[in-house]
Backbone as a ProteinNet text record, in pm:
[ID]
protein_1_A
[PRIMARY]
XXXXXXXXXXXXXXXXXXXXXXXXXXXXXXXXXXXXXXXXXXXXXXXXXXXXXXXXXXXXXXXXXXXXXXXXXXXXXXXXXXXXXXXXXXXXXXXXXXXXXXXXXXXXXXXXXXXXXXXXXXXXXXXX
[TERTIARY]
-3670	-3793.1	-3879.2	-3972.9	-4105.2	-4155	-4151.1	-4224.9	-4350.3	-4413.7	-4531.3	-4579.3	-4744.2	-4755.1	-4777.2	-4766.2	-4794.8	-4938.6	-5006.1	-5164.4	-5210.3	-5082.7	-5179.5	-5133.7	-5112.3	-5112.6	-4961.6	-4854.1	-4738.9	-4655.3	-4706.7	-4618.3	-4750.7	-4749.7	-4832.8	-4737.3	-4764	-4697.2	-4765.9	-4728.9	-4753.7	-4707.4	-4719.6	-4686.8	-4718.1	-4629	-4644	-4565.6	-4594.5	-4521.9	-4437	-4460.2	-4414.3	-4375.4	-4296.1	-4291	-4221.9	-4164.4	-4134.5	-4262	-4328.3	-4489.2	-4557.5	-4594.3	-4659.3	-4602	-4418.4	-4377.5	-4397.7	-4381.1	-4409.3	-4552.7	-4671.8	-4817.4	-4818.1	-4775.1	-4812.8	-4694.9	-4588.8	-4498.9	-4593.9	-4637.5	-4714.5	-4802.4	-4908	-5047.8	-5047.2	-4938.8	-4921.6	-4802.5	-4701	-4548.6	-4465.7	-4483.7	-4433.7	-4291.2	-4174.3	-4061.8	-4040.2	-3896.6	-3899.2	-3696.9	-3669.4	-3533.5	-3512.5	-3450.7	-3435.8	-3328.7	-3420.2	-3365	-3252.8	-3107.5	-3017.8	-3000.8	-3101.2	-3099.8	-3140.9	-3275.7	-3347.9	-3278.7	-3198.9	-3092.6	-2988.6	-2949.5	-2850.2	-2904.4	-3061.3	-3086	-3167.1	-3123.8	-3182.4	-3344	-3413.9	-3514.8	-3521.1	-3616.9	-3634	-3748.6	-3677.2	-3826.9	-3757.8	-3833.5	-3782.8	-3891.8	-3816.9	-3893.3	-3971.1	-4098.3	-4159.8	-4157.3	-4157.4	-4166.4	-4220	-4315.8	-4422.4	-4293.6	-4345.6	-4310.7	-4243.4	-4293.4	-4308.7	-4217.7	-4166.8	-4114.5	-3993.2	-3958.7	-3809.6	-3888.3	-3946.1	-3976.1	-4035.4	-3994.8	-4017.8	-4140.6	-4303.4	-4385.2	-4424.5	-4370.9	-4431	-4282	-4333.6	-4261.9	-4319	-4270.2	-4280.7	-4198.3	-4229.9	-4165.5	-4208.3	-4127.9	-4172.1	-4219.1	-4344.3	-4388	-4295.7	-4203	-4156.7	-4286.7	-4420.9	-4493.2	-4547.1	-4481.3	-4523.4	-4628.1	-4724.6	-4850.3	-4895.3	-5034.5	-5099.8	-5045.8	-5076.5	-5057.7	-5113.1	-5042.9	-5170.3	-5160.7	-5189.1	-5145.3	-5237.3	-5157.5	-5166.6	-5152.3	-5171.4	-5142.3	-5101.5	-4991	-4905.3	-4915.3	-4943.9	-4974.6	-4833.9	-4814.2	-4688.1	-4740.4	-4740.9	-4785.8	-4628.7	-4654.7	-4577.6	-4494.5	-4557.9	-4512.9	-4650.7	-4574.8	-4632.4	-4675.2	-4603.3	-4646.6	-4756.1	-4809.9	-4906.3	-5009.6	-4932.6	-5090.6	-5145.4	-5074	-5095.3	-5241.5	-5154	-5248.4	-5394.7	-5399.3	-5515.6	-5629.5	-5531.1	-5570.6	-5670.9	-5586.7	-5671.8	-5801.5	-5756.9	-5877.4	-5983.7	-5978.9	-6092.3	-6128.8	-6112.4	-6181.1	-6111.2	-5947.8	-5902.8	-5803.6	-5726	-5599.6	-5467	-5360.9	-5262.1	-5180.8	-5188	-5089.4	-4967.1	-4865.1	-4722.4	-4726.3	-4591.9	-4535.6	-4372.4	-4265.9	-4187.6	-4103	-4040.4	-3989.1	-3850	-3783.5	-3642.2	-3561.3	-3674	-3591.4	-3492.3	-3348.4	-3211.1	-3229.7	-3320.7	-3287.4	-3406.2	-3450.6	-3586.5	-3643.4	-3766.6	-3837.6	-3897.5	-3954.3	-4012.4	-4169	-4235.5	-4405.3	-4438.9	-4559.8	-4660.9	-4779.2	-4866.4	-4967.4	-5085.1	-5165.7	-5321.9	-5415.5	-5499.5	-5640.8	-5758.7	-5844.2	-5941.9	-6077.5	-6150	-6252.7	-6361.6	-6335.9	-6419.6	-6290.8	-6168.1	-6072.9	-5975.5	-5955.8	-5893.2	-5734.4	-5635.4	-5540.4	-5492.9	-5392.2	-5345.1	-5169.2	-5065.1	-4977.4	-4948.3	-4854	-4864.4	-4661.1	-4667.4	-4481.2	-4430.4	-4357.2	-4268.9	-4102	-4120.5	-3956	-3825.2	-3785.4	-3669.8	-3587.9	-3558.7	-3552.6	-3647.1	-3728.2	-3876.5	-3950.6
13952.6	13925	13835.5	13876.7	13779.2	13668.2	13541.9	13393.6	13421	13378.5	13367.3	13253.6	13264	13132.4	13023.4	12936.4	12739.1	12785.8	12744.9	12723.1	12849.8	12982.2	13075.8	13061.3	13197.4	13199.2	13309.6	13227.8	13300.3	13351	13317.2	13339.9	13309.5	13409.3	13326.2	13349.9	13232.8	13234.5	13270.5	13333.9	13320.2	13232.9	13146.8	13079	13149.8	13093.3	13123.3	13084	13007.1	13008.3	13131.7	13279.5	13324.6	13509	13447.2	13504.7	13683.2	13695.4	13799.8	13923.8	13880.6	13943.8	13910.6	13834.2	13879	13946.9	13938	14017.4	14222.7	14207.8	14352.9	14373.7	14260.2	14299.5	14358.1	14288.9	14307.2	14456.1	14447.3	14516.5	14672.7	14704.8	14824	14832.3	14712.5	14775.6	14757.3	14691.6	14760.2	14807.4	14759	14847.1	14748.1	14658.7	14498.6	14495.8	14478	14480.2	14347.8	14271.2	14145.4	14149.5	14039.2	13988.9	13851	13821.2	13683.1	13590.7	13469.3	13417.2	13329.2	13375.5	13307.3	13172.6	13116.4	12939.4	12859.9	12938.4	12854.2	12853.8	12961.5	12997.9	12886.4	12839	12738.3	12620	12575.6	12484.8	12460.4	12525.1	12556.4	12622.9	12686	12711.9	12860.2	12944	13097.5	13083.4	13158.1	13177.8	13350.8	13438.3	13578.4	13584.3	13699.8	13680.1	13818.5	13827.9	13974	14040.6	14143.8	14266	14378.9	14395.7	14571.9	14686	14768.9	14888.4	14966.5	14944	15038.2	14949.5	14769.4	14713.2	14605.6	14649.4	14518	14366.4	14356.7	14213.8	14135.1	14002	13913.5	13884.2	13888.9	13841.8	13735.1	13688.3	13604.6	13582.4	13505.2	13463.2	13430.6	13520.7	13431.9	13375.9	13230.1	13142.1	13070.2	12989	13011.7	12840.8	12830.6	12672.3	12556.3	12638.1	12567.8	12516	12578.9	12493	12387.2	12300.2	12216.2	12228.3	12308.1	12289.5	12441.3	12446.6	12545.9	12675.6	12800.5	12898	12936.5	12950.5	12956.1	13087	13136.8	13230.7	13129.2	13112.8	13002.7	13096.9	13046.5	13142	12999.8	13027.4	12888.5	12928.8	12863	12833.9	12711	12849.4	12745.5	12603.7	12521.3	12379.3	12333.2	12260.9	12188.7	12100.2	11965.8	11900.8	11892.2	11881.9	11838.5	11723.2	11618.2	11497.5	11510.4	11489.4	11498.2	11576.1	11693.8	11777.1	11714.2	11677.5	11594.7	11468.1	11373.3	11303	11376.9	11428.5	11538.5	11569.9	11604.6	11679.6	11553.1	11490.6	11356.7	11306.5	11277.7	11238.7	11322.3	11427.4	11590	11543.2	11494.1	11481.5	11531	11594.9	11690.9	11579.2	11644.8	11583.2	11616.7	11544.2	11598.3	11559.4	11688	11666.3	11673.6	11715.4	11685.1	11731	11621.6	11633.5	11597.2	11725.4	11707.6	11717.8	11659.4	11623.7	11593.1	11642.6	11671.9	11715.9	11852	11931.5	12007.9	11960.1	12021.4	12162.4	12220.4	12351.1	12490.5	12419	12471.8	12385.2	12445.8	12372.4	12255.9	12151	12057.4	12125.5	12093.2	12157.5	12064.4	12094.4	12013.8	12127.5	12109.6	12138.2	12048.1	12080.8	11986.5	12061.1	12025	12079.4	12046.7	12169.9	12129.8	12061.2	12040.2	11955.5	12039.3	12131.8	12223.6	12229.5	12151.6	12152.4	12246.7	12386.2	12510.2	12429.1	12517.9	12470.6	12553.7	12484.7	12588.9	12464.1	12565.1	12518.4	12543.6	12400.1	12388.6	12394.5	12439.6	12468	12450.2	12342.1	12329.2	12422	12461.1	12562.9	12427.9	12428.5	12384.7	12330	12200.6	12100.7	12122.9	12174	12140.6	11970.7
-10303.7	-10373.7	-10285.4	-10262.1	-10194	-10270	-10193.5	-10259.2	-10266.9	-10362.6	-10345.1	-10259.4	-10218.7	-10126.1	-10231.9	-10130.9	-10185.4	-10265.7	-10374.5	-10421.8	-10460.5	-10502.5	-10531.4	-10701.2	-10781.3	-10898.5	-10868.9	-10953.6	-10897.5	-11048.4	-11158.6	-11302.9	-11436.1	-11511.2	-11661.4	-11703.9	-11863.5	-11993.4	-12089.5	-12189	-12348.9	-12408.7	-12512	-12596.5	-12755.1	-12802	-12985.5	-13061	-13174.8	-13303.7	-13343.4	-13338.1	-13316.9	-13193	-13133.6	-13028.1	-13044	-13139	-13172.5	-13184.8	-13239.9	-13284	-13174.1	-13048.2	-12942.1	-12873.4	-12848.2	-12760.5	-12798.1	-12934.5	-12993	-12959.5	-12999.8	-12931.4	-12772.9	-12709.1	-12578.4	-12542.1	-12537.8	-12529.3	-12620.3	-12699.9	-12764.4	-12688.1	-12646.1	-12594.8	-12436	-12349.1	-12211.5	-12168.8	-12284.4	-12210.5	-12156.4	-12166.1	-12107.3	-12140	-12102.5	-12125.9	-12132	-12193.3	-12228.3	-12257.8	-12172	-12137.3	-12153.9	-12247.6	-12260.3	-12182.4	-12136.8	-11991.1	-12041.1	-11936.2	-11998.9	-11915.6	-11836.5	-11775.9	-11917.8	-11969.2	-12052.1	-12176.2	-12262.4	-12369.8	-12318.6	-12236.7	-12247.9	-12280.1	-12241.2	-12255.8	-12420.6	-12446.5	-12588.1	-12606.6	-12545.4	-12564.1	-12545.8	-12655	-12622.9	-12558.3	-12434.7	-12337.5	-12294.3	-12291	-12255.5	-12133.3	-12051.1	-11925.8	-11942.8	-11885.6	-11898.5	-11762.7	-11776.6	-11626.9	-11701.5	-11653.6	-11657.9	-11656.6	-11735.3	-11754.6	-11629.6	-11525.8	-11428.8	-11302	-11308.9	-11224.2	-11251.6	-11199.5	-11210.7	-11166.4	-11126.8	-11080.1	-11156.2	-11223.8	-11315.9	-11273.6	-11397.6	-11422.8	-11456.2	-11550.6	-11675	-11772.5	-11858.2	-11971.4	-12099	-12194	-12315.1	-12412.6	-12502.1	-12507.7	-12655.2	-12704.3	-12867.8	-12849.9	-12914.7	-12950.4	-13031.2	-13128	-13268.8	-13331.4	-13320.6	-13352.8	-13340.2	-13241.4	-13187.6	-13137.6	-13055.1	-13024.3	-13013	-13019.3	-13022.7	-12938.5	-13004.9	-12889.5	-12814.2	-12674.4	-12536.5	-12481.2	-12340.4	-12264.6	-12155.6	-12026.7	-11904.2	-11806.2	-11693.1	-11557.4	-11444.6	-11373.2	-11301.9	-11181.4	-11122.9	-10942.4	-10872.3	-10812.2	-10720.2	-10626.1	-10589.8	-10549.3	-10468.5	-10363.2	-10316.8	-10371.7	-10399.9	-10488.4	-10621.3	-10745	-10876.6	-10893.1	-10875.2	-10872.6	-10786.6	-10668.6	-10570.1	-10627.9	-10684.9	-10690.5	-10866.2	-10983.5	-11076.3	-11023.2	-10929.9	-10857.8	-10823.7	-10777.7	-10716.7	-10827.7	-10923.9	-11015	-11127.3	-11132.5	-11199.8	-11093	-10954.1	-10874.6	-10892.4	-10912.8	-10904.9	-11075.7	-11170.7	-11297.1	-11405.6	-11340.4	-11463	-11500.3	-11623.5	-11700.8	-11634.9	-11668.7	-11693.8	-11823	-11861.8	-11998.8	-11989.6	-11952.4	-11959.9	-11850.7	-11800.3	-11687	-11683.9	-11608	-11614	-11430.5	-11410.9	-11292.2	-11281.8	-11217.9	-11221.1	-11368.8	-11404.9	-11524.8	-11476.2	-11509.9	-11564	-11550.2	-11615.4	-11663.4	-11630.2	-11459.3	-11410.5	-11318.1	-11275.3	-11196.8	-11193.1	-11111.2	-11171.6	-11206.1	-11367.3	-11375.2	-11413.6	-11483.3	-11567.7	-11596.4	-11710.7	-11772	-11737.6	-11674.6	-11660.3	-11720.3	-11726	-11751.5	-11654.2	-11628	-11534	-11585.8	-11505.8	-11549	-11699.2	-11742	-11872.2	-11989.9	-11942.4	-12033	-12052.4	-11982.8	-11965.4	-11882.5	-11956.5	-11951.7	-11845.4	-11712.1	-11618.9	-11584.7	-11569.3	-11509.1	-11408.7	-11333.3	-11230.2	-11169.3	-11075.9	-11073.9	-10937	-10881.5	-10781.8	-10773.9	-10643.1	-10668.1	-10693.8	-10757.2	-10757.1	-10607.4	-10585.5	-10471.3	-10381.5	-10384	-10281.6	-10306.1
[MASK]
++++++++++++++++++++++++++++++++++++++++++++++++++++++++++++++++++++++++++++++++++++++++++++++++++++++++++++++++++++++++++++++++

């Protein structure tokens, strides 16, 4: 499988309260297939991974809120380091809303927002 480069756009997510009913949306109106990831199932969270109709190669993911916060659909850009680009990201005018760094059960990310408030995540490979 090919890396994507450092700063491009390398994975989106869906989010939802409930994930059953977007995965059937999307899965009907492009064919989206959906495998639920067994890193994130240990760590207690349903996150299923998506791949197109037509390719084995992991896209995207979708992943259930519990409600906890609104439902999104994001698009994640691989970055060097998170922390650094977090930094960056605040100097340039934007937010960062959660940030996680040495997650157990994945990469280190975080969620920022750019300066109009649009939400984008951000994702280091695992020990980079």
């Amino acid at each position: 499988m090919s890396v994507p480069a450092i700063n491009t756009v390398a994975w989106f997510e869906v989010a939802s309260d409930d994930p059953a009913a977007v995965r059937r949306f999307y899965g009907d109106l492009f064919g989206w297939r959906f495998q639920i990831d067994e890193d994130s199932a240990a760590g207690g969270v349903d996150y299923q991974i998506i791949r197109y109709s037509d390719d084995e190669k992991a896209r995207g993911g979708v992943f259930s809120t519990g409600g906890s916060r609104p439902g999104h659909a994001v698009f994640t850009v691989l970055v060097a380091d998170v922390t650094a680009t977090c930094e960056r990201v605040e100097s340039l005018g934007g937010k960062v809303v959660s940030q996680v760094v040495g997650n157990a059960h994945g990469p280190d990310l975080a969620y920022v927002q750019d300066t109009s408030g649009n939400l984008v995540q951000i994702f280091a490979e695992a020990g980079s």
